[in-house]
BAZAMI-846864 format. One line per 10 residues: number of its first residue (from 1); their letters; for each residue z, y, x of N, C-alpha, C. Coordinates in pm, whole numbers, always signed. Each point is the difference from the previous one (the first is absolute). Layout:
REM BAZAMI-846864
NUM) A) Z:Y:X:Z:Y:X:Z:Y:X; ...;
END
This chain:
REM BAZAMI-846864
1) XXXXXXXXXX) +580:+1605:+765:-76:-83:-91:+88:-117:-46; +1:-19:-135:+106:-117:-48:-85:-141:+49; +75:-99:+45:-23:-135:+12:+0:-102:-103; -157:-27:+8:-19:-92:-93:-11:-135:+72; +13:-74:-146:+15:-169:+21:-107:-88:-139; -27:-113:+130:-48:-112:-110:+108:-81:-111; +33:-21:-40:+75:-107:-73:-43:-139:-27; +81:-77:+6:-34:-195:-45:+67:-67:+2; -6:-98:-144:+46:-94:-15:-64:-139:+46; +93:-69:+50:-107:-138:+71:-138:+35:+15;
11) XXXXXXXXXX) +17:+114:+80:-213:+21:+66:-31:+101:-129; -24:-25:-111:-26:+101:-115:+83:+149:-11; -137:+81:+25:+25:+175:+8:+109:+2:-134; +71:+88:-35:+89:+6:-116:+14:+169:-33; +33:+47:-69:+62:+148:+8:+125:+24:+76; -31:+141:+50:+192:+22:+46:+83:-13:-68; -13:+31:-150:+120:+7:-52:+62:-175:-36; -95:-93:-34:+35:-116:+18:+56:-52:+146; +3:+50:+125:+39:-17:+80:+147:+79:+23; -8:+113:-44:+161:+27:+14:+84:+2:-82;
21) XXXXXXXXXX) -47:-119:-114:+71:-50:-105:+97:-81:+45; -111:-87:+145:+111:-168:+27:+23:-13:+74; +39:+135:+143:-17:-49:+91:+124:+152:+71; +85:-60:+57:+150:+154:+46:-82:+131:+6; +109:+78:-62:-64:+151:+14:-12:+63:+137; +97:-110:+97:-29:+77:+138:-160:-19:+112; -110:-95:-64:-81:-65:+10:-51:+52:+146; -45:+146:-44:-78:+70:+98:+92:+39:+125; +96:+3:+8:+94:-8:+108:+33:-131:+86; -70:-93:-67:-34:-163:+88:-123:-1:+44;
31) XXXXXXXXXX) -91:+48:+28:-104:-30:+54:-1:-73:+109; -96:-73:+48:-20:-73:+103:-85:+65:+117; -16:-55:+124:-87:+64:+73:-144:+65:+1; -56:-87:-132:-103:-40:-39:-25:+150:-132; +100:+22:+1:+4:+107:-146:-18:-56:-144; +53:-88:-20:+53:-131:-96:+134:-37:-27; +44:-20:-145:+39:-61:-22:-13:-92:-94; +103:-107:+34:-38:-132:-81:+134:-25:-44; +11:-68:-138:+146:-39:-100:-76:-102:-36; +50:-141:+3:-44:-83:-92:-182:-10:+11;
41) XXXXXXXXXX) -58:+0:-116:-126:-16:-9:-99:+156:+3; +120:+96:-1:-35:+98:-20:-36:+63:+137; -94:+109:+8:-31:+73:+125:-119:+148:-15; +103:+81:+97:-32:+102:-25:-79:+32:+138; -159:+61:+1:-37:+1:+141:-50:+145:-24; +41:+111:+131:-58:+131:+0:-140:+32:+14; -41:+64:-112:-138:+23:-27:-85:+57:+139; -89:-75:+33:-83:+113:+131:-131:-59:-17; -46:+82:-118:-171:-42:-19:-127:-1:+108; +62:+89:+84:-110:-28:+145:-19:-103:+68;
51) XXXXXXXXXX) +105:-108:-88:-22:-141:+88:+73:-120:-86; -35:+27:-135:+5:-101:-83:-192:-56:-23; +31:-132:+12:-131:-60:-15:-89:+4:-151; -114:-17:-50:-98:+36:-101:+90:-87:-127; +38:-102:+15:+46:-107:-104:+163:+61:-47; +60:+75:+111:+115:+36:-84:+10:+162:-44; -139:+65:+47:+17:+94:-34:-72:-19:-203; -80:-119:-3:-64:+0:-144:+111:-86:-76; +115:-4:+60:+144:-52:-80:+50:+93:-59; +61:+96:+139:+34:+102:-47:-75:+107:-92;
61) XXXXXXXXXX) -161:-10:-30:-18:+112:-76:-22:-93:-141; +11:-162:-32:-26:-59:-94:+176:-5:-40; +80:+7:+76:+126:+63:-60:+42:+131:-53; -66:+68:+62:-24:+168:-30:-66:+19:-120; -77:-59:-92:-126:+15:-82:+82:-78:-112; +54:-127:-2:-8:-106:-65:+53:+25:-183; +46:+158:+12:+49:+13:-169:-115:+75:-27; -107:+51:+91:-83:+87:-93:-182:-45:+32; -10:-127:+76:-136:-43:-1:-2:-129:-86; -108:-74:-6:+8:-136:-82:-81:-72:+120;
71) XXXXXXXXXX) +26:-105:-5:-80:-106:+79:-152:-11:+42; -8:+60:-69:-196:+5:+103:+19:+164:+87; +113:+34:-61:+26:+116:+130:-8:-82:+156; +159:-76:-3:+7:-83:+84:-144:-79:+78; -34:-70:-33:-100:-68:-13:-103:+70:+73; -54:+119:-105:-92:+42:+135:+109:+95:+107; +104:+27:+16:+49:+82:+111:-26:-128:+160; -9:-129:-64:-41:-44:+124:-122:-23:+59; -150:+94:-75:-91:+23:+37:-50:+86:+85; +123:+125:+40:+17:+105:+22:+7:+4:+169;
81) XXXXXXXXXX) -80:+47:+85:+19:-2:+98:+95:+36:+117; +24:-52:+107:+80:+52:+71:+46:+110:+5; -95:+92:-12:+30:+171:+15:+76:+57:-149; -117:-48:-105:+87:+29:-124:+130:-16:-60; +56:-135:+72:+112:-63:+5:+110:+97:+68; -47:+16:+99:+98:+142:+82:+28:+104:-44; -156:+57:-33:+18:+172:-103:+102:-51:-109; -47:-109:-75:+90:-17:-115:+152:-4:-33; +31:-66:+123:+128:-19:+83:+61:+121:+46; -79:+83:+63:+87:+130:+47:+1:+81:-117;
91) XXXXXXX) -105:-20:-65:+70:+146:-115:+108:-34:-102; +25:-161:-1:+117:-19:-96:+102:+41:+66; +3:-45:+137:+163:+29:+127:+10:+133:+13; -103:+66:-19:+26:+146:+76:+31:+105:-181; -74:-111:-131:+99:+82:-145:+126:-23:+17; +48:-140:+47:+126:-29:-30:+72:+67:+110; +11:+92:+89:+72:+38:+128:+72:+152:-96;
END
């Protein structure tokens, strides 16, 4: 199974490809103990949705969404309950695999 990652700039989710725009091509060969790496402001953390908390998983899917919903998408996605938040969450991680 390929290994996925969060991306960020100063705390803000970003795309990969903006991340391996600015940051050595040897990146993933630095990891830390933690399964991280960090350049500068930049940081790359390995995806493991079974134990990312509710607030960064509605980052990651308001980063996931953000060219094809409009703002009251957003908006109500934080009406959306715990559980929905998850289903919603796994079926984007498990298209993108």
């Amino acid at each position: 199974m390929k290994t996925k990652f969060n991306f960020y700039y100063d705390g803000t989710p970003i795309q990969k490809s903006e991340f391996v725009k600015q940051v050595p091509s040897n990146w993933m060969n630095e990891l830390n103990e933690w399964d991280e790496y960090t350049w500068g402001y930049y940081r790359a953390s390995k995806l493991d949705g079974e134990h990312m908390n509710i607030e960064d998983k509605i980052e990651f899917i308001k980063n996931h969404i953000k060219n094809t919903h409009c703002q009251k998408d957003f908006e109500d996605l934080l009406t959306f309950s715990k559980d929905e938040i998850n289903q919603i969450y796994k079926e984007i991680w498990y298209d993108s695999l």
